[in-house]
N, C-alpha and C positions, 0 to 999 in steps of 0.2 A: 707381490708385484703391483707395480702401481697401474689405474686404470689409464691408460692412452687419453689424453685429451684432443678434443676436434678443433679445428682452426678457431672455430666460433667461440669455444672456451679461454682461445689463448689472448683474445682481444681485449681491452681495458673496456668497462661500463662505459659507453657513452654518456656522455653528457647534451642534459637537452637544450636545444638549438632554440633560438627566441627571434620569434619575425622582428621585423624592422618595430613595427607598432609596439610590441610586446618590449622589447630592447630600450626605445625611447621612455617609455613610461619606468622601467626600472632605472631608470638614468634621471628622468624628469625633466629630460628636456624634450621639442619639438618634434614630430619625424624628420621637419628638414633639416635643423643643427642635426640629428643622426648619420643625414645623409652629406653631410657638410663635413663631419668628424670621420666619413670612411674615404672618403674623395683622395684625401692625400695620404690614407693610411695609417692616421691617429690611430685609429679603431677597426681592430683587424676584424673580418667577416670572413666567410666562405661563400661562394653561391653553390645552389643545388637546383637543378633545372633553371636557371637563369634567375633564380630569388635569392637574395643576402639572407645571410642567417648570423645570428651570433652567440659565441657562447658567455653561457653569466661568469664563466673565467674570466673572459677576457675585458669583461664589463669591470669587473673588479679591480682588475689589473689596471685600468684606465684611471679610474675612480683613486685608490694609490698613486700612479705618476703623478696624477692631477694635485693632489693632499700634499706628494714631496716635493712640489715645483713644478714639476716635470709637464 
């Protein structure tokens, strides 16, 4: 029989979250263009306690749009 897994188990890895600062610099542009790119939702973020976070997915994913036009 197989062991029961816990909620905690059933969850996908996380992936880590990169501040505003951290985000910009992988992207190489400004903080402000960063925060210029999330204003209209170019560049999707989450906040957590009222801080933007973002994941290097979706830094990626930007990065792409950006490469095919988009």
């Amino acid at each position: 029989m197989a062991d029961p897994k816990t909620p905690h188990q059933l969850l996908p890895k996380p992936t880590r979250l990169l501040t505003p600062s951290e985000a910009a610099g992988y992207l190489s542009i400004s903080p402000r263009t960063l925060t210029r790119l999330t204003a209209p939702g170019t560049l999707p973020h989450v906040r957590i306690g009222g801080q933007r976070r973002f994941e290097s997915e979706a830094l990626l994913a930007y990065v792409a749009r950006q490469r095919d036009g988009g």
